[in-house]
C-alpha positions in Angstrom: 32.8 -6.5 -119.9 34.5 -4.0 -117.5 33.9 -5.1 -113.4 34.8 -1.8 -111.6 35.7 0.4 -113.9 39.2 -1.9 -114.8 38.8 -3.8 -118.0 40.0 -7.2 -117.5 43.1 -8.7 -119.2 42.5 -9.8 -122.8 44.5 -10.7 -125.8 48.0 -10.3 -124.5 49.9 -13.5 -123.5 52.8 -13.2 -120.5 55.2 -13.5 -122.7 54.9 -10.7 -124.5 53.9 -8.3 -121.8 56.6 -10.0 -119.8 59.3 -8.7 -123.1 57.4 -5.2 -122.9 58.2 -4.8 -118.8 60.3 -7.7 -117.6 58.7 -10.8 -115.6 58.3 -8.9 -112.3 56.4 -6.2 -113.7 53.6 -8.6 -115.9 53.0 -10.3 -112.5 52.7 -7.8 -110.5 50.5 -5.8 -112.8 47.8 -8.9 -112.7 47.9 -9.1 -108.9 47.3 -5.2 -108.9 44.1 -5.9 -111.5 42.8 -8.9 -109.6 43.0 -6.6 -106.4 41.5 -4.2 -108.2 38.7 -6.3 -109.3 38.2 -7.2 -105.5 37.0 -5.7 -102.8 38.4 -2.4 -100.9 39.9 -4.7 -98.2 42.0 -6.7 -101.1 42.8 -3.2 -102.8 44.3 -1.7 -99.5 46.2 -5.0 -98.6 47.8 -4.7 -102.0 48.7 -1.0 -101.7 50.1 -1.6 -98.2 52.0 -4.6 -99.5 53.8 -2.4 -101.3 57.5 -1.2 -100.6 57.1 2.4 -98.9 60.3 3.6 -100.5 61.9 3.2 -104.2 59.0 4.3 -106.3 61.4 4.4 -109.0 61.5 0.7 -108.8 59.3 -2.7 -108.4 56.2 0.1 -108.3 56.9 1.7 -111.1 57.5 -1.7 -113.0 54.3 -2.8 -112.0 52.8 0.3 -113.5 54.7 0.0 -116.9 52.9 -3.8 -117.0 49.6 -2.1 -116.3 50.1 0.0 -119.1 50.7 -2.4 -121.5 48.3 -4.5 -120.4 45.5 -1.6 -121.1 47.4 -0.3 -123.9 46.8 -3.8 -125.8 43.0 -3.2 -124.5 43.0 -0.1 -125.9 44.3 -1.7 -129.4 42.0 -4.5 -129.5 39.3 -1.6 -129.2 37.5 -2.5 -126.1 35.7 0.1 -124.6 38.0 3.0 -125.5 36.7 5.4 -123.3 37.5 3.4 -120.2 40.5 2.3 -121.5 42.1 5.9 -122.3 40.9 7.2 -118.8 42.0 4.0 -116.5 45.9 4.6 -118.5 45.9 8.6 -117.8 45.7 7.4 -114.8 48.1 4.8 -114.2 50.6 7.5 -116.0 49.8 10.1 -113.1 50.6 7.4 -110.9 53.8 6.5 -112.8 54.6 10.4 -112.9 54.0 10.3 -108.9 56.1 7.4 -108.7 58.8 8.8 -110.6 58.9 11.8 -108.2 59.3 9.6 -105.2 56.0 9.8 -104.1 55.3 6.9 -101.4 53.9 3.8 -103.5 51.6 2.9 -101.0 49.9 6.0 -101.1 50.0 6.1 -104.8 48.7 2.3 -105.6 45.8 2.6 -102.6 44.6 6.0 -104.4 45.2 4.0 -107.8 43.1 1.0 -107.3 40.5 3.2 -105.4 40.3 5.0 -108.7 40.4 2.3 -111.1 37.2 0.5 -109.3 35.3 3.5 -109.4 35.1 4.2 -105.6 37.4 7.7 -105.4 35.2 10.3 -104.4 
């Protein structure tokens, strides 16, 4: 069952997420879904714990877990709807982050997003 719009993490063990997007990016990805899966005070202390510089970096790592994370949601056909909306937009995030857009910004709008609550 989905809890805020954010399907939680099912069927993929670290390891191979961690192969996919390197050991920094699996674990940041789950702490960006359990913030998600919080409350708006969690999801803002996340975003703000964020570098705000090198998008190109730890961020976009983080992101590239995410998305493999939902992309083996996406294969074990959960809730396919959800699934392809929550990664297009974790890859306008990543496309953000890739043009240096301050990863604060971009993970607080994320998450916001993700749990339903964006205007």
């Amino acid at each position: 069952m989905w809890h805020n719009g954010l399907p939680p993490q099912r069927g993929a063990s670290a390891g191979s997420l961690q192969r996919r997007t390197g050991p920094g990016g699996a674990a940041a990805a789950e702490r960006f879904r359990a913030a998600v899966q919080g409350d708006p005070v969690g999801r803002y202390a996340f975003a703000l714990g964020q570098q705000p510089f090198q998008a190109r970096g730890g961020f976009t790592d983080m992101l590239d877990g995410l998305l493999a994370q939902l992309r083996d949601e996406a294969r074990a056909g959960r809730d396919t709807e959800k699934v392809v909306e929550a990664i297009a937009q974790v890859l306008e995030a990543r496309g953000l982050a890739q043009g240096n857009v301050n990863p604060q910004l971009v993970g607080a709008v994320l998450a916001e997003d993700l749990a339903g609550e964006a205007p």
